[in-house]
C-alpha positions in Angstrom: 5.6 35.3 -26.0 5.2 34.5 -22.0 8.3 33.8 -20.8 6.4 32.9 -17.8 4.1 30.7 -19.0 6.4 28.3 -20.0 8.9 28.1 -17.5 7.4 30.2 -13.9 8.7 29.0 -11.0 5.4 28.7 -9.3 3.0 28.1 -12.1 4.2 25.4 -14.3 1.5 23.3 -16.7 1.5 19.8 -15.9 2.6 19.2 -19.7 5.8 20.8 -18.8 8.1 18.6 -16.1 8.9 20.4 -12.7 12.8 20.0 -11.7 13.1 15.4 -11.0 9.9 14.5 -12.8 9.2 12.0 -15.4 6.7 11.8 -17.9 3.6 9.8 -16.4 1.1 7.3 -18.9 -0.9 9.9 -19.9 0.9 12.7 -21.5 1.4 14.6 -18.3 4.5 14.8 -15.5 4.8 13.7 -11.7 7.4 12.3 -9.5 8.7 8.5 -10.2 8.2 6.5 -6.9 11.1 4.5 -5.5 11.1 0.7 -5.8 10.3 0.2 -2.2 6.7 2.3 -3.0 6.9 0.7 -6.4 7.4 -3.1 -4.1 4.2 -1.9 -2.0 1.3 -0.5 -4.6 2.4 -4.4 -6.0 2.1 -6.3 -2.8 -1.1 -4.5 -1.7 -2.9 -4.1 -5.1 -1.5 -6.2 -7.6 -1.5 -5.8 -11.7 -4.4 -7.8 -12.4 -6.6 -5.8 -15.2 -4.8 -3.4 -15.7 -5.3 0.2 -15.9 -6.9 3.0 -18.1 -2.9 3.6 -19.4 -1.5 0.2 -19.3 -2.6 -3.6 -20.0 -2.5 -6.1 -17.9 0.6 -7.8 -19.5 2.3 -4.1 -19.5 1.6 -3.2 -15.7 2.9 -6.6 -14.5 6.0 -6.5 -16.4 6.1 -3.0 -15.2 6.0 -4.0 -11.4 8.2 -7.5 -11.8 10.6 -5.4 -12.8 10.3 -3.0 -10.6 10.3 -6.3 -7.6 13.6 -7.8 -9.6 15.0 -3.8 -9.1 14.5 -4.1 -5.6 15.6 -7.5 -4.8 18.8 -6.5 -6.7 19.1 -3.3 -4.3 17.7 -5.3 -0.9 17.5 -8.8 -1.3 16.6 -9.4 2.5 14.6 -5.8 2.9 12.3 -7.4 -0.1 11.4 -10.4 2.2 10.9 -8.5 4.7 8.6 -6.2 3.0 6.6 -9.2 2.2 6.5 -10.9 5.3 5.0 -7.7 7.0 2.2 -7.4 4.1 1.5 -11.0 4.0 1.6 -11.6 7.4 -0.4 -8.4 8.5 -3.0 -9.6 6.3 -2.9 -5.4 4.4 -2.9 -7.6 1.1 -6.3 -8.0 -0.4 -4.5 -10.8 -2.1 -1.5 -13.1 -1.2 -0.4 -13.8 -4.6 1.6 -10.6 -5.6 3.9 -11.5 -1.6 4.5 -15.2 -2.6 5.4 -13.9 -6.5 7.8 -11.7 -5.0 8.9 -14.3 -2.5 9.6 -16.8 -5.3 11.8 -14.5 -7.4 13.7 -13.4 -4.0 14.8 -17.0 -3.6 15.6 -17.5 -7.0 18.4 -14.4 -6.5 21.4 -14.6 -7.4 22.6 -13.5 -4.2 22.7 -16.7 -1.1 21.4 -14.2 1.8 18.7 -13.5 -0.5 17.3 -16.7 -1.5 17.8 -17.9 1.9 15.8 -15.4 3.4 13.1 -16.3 1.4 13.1 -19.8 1.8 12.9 -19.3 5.5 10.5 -17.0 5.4 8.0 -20.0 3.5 5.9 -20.6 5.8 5.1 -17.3 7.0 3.9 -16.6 3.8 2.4 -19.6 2.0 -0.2 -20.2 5.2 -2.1 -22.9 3.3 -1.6 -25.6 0.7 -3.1 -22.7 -1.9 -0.2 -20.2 -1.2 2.5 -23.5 -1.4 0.8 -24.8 -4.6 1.2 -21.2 -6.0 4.9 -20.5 -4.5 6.2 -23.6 -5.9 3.9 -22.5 -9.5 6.0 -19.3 -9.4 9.5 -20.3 -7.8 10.1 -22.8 -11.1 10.0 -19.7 -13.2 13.1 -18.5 -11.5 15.0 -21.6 -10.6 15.1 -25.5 -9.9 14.5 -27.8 -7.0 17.9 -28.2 -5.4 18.8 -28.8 -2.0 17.7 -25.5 0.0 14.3 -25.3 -2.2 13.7 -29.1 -1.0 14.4 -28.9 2.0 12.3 -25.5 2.4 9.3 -27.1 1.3 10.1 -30.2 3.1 10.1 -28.1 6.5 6.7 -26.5 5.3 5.0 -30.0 5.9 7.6 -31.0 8.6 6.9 -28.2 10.6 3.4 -28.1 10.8 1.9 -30.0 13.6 -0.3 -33.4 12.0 -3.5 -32.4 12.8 -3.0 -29.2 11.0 -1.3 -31.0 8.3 -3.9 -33.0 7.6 -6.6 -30.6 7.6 -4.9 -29.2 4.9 -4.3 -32.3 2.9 -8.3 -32.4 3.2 -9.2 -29.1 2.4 -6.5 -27.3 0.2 -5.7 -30.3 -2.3 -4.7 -28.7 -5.7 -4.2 -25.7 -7.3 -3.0 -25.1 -11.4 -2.3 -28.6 -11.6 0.1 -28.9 -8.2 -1.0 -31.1 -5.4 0.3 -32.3 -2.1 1.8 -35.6 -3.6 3.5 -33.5 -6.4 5.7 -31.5 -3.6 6.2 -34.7 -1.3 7.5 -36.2 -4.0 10.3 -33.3 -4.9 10.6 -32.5 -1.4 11.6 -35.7 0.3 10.5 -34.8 4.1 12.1 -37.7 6.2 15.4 -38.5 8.1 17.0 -39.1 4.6 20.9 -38.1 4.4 22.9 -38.5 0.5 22.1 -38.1 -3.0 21.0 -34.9 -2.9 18.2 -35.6 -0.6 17.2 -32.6 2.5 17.7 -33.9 6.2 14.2 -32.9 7.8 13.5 -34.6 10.9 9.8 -35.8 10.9 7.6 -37.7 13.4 6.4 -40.9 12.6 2.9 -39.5 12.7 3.9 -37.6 9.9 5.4 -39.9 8.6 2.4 -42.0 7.6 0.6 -39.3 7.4 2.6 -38.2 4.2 2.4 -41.6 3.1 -1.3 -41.7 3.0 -0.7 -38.4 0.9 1.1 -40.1 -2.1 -0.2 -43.4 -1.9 -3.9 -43.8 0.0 -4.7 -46.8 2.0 -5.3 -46.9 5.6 -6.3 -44.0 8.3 -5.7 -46.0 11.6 -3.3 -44.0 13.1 -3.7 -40.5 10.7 -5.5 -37.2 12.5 -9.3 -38.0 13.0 -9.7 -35.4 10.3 -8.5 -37.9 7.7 -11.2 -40.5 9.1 -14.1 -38.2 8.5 -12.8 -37.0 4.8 -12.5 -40.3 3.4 -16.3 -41.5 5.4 -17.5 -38.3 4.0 -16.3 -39.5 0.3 -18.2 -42.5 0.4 -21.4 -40.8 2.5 -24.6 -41.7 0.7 -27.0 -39.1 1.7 -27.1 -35.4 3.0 -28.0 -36.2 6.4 -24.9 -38.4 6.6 -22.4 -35.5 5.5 -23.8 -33.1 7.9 -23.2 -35.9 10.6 -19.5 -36.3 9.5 -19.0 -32.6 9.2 -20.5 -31.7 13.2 -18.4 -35.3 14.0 -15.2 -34.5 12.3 -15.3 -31.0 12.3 -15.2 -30.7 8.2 -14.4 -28.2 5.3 -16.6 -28.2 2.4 -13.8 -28.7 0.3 -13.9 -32.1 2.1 -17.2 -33.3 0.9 -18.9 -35.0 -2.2 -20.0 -31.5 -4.7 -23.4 -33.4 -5.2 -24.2 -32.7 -1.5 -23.6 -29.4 -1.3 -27.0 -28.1 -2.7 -28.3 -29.5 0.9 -30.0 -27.1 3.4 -28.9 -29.9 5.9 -25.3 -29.8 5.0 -24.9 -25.9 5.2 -26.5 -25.9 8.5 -23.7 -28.6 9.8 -20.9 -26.1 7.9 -22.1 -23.1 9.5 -21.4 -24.1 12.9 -17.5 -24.2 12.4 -17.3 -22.2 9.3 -14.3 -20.0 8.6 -14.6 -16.5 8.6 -13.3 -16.4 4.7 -15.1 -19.8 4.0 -18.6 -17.7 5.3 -17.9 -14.4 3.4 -17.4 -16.2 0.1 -20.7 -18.5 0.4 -23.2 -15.9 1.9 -25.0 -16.2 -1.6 -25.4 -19.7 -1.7 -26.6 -20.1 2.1 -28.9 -17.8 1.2 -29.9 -19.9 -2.0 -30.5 -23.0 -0.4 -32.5 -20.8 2.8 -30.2 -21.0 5.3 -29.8 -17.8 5.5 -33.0 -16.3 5.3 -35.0 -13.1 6.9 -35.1 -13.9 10.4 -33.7 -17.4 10.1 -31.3 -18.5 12.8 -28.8 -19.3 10.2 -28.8 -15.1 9.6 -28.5 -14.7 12.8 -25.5 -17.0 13.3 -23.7 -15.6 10.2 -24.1 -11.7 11.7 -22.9 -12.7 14.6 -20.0 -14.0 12.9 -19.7 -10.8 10.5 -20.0 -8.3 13.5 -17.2 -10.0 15.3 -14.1 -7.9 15.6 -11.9 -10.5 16.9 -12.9 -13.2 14.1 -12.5 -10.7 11.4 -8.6 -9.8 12.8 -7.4 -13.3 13.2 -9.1 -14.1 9.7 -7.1 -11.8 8.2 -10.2 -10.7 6.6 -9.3 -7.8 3.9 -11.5 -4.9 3.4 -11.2 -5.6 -0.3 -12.7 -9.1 0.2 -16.1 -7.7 2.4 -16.4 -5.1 0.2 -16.5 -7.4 -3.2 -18.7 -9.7 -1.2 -21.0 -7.0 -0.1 -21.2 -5.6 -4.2 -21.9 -9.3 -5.4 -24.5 -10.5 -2.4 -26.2 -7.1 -2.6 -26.9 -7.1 -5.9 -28.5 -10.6 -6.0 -26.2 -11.9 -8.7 -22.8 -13.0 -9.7 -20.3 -11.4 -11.9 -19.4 -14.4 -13.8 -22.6 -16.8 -13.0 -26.2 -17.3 -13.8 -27.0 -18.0 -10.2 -29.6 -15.6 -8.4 -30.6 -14.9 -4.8 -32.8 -12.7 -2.8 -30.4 -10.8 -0.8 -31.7 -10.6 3.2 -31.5 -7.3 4.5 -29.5 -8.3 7.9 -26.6 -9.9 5.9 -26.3 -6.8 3.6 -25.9 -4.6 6.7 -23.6 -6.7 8.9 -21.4 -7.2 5.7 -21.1 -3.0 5.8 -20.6 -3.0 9.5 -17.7 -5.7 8.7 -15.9 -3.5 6.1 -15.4 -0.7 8.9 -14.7 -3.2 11.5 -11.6 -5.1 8.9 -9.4 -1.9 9.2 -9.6 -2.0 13.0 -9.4 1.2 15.4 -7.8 4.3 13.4 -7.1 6.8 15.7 -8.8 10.7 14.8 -6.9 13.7 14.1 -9.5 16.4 15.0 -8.0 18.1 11.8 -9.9 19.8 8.9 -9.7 17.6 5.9 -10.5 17.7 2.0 -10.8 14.3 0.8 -10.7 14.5 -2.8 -11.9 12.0 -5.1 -10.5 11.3 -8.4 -13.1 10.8 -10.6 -11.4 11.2 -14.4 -11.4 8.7 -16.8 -8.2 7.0 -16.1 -9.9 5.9 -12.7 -12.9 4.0 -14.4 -11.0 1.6 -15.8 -8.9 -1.7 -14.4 -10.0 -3.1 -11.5 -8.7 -3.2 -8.0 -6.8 -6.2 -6.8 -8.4 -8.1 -9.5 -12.0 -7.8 -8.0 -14.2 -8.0 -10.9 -16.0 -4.4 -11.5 -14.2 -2.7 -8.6 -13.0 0.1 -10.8 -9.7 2.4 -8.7 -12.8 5.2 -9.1 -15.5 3.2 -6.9 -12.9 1.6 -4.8 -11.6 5.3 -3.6 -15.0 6.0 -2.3 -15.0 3.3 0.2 -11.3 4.2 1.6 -12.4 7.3 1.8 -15.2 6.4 4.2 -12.7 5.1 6.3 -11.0 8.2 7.2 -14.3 10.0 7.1 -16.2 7.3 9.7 -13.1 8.4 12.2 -13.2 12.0 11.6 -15.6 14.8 12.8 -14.5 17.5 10.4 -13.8 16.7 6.8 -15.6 17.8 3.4 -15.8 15.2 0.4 -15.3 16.2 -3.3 -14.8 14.6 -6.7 -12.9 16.0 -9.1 -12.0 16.3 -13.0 -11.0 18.2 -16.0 -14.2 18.4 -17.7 -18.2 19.3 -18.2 -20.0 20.4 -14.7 -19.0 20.9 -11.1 -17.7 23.9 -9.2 -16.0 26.1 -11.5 -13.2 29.0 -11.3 -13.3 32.3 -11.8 -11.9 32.4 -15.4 -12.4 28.8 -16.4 -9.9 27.0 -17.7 -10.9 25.5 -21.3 -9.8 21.9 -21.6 -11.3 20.4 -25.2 -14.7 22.7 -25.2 -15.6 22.0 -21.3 -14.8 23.7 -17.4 -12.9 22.1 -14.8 -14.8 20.5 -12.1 -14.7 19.6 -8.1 -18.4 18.3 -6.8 -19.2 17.9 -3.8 -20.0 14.7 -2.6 -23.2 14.2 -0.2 -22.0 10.9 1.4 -21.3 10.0 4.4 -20.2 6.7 7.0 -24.6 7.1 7.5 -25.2 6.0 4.4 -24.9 2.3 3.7 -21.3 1.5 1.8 -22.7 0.7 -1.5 -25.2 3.3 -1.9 -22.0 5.9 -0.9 -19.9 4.4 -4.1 -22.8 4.6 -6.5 -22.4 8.4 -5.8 -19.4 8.1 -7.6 -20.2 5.8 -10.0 -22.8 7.8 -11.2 -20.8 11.2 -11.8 -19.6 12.0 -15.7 -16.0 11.0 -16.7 -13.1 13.7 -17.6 -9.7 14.6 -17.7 -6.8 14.5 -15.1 -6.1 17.7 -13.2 -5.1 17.1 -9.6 -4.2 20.5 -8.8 -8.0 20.9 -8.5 -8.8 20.4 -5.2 -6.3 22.6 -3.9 -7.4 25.6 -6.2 -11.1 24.5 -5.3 -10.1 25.3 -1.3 -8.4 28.2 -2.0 -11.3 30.1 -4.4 -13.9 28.9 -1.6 -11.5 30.1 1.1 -11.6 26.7 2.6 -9.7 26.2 6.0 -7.7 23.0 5.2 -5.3 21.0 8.0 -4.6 18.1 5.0 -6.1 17.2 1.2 -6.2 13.2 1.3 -6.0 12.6 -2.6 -7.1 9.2 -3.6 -5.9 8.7 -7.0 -3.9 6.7 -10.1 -1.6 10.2 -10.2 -2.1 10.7 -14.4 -2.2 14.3 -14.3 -1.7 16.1 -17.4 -4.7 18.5 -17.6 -4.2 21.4 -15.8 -2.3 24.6 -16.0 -0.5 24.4 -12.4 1.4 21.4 -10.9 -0.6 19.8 -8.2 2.0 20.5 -5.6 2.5 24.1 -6.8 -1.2 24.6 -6.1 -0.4 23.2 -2.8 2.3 25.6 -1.7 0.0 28.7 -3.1 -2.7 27.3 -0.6 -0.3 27.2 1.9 1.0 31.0 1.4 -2.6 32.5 0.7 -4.2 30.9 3.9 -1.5 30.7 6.4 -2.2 27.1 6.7 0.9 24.6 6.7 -1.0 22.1 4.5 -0.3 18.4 4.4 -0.7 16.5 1.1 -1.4 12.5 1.4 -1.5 10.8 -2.1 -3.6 7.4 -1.7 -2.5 5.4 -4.7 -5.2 3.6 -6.0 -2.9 1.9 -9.2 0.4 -0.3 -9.1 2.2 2.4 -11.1 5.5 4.4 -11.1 3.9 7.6 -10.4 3.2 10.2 -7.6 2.1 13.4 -7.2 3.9 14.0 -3.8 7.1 16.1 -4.1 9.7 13.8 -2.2 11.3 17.1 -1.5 8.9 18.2 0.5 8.3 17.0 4.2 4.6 17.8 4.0 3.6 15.5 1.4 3.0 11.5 1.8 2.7 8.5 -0.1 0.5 5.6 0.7 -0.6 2.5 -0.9 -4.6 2.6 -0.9 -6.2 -0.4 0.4 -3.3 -1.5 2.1 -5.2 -2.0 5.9 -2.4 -0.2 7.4 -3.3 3.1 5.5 -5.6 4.5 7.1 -3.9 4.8 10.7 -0.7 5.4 8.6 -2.6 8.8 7.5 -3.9 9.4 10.6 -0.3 9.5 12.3 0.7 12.3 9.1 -1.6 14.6 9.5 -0.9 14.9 13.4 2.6 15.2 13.0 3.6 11.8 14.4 5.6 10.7 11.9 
């Protein structure tokens, strides 16, 4: 017997736990993350799907636990996590902040829930994120005063033109409409039985009242005027009017006139950026957008527009699921088809590098490895239909490699194929593997993730890509790992591969795990100053690994 082998200080197999570790999903060992990383992987990429390891139902109780653990801890801290992601627009989706949000002011502790309440409106933007807020909030309490008056201040405090244009364009969600929450809220100059004192203008005033009960518009935002005209319009010609007139959302207008050419023109003039990401396919459907049509041209414009896309709070998430769905000519979920036009495709892939703004280069040599096991093929990213953590990697990687000069690509597993070791380790009949990956920023986005896509499925060994640049003698500043951290395959613990890299080439390696899953695991010792965290996808990341890997931080 090896003594050795089963308990060496530097070469321990990841079916063994290093000193602090915890057993992972998969049978192997890493690092449990705090609650504040735990709070984050949530906020930025949700627990809808699921993972390889863990349902849907099992990886959301997993993280509102892990949200209700850190409320507990930081009530206040918890809010403010949220407002910073929600506000920042890193989320590719708001509803994980406004969960969290709603079980902070349900807390048990009064700094807490006020906190929360106060930080409503920075969070709920729209009537969407309120209808949803006030969904999730009755899960963890009821509507007394400070929740009233909350929501009351939500309408309140907007100005009435604003107010209205969401009356007319965000008007229920999951059941929950405007006239629901006036009706618990109370907003008015009421004082007694029970009822919130929220000063309101008389403007908004009848403005609310046209909410809950109809009638007249004289005197309501012109917006108002042109909803209820455009209810009654009889033709397609007169919608587009009363959109150019009034300025409208097609949430605004009657569904039977939306299959008008006409009408889409009108929208496209003052279309919101997120409003023209999401209906790309059907402008294209009804030839408004069409090769060489002014309507493509107005949408690129639009797409290539760094300025529109930051104060959209666009998500890189969002252009890339649009880009997948209007490139391949079909829907996930519908029978509908379209002939995608060439321009759009390419000012959509021009608008995925533009949505994480300016990241700052390190002029360092990087490995950006790829995990490409099993685990990552499985469960979707922020609940994007077939955006799998595996393809999703791909295009964060291309983030970091658009900025940098020197970097080398790989993919990596325990399995069949690939580069393989001097003495291979066996794992069930096949060789561990790290391919290199031809892609590049060059290539358009979604040909760059179909080289990923299209590589064989194994096992989980992330010590790979460290032994991979140490057999090929590769001179390595920082390995940016993008990964769900289920490691259990290989013989050597991924940051004990690290620190033999470091003493065989001299090199003070830096480690950055990009978690691609909301789980409780890492790969990064928290032990050692050389090895970061982030949350992959969250827009901030990319600067945030920048900054590591030249010693800024």
């Amino acid at each position: 017997m090896s003594y050795l082998s089963k308990h060496g200080t530097r070469r321990v197999p990841q079916s063994l736990p290093l000193r602090g570790q915890v057993p992972n999903s998969a049978g192997g060992h890493a690092w449990g993350v705090d609650v504040w990383m735990r709070l984050r992987r949530f906020l930025v990429l949700g627990s809808e799907g699921g993972s390889y390891y863990a349902s849907e139902w099992t990886l959301t109780r997993e993280n509102a636990r892990a949200v209700d653990d850190a409320v507990r801890e930081d009530g206040p801290r918890v809010v403010a996590e949220v407002v910073a992601v929600s506000r920042d627009g890193r989320a590719p989706k708001n509803d994980p902040a406004l969960y969290a949000l709603a079980l902070a002011a349900g807390a048990g502790d009064e700094r807490t829930r006020k906190a929360a309440l106060e930080a409503l409106p920075q969070v709920a933007r729209t009537g969407t994120h309120l209808f949803q807020f006030a969904t999730y909030v009755e899960g963890f309490r009821g509507w007394g005063r400070s929740l009233r008056r909350a929501v009351a201040q939500w309408y309140a405090g907007r100005p009435a033109e604003a107010l209205a244009y969401q009356a007319v364009k965000y008007r229920s969600r999951a059941g929950v409409t405007h006239r629901d929450l006036l009706r618990l809220s109370h907003p008015a100059r009421r004082v007694g039985a029970g009822n919130p004192t929220v000063d309101v203008t008389d403007e908004h005033a009848r403005l609310f009242e046209w909410i809950v009960r109809g009638g007249d518009t004289n005197g309501l935002p012109r917006v108002v005027e042109g909803f209820t005209r455009a209810q009654s319009a009889t033709t397609p010609a007169v919608t587009a009017a009363l959109v150019r007139e009034y300025r409208l959302p097609r949430e605004a207008l009657q569904p039977e006139h939306l299959g008008s050419p006409v009408v889409w023109d009108a929208l496209l003039d003052d279309m919101p950026m997120t409003a023209l990401i999401r209906n790309l396919a059907t402008m294209t459907r009804v030839g408004i957008v069409a090769p060489g049509s002014d309507g493509t041209d107005r949408a690129v414009a639009q797409l290539r527009d760094a300025d529109r896309l930051r104060h959209a709070r666009v998500h890189p998430i969002a252009v890339l699921a649009a880009l997948r769905t209007y490139a391949a000519g079909h829907g996930p979920r519908s029978r509908g088809t379209w002939q995608p036009v060439r321009e759009i495709v390419d000012a959509l892939d021009d608008a995925f590098y533009l949505s994480f703004g300016n990241v700052e280069p390190t002029g360092t040599r990087l490995l950006l490895a790829l995990d490409v096991s099993g685990s990552m093929g499985l469960g979707r990213v922020a609940g994007v239909p077939g955006l799998t953590p595996r393809d999703a990697s791909a295009a964060l990687a291309l983030i970091t490699a658009a900025t940098e000069k020197r970097y080398e690509i790989v993919g990596f597993f325990a399995g069949r194929g690939g580069y393989r070791k001097r003495g291979p380790q066996v794992w069930n009949g096949y060789t561990d593997g790290v391919t290199p990956l031809a892609i590049s920023p060059r290539q358009r986005l979604r040909d760059a993730v179909r080289e990923v896509t299209d590589l064989p499925f194994g096992g989980t060994d992330i010590a790979l890509p460290m032994l991979y640049a140490l057999e090929r003698d590769r001179e390595v500043d920082a390995f940016v790992i993008y990964t769900d951290s289920e490691t259990w395959a290989g013989g050597i613990h991924p940051s004990q591969a690290l620190r033999e890299y470091r003493r065989a080439s001299g090199i003070d390696a830096r480690l950055v795990v990009v978690g691609m899953v909301s789980n409780g695991f890492s790969i990064a010792d928290p032990a050692d100053p050389g090895m970061l965290d982030v949350v992959g996808f969250d827009t901030a990341t990319p600067q945030l690994i920048s900054d590591f890997e030249r010693g800024a931080l």
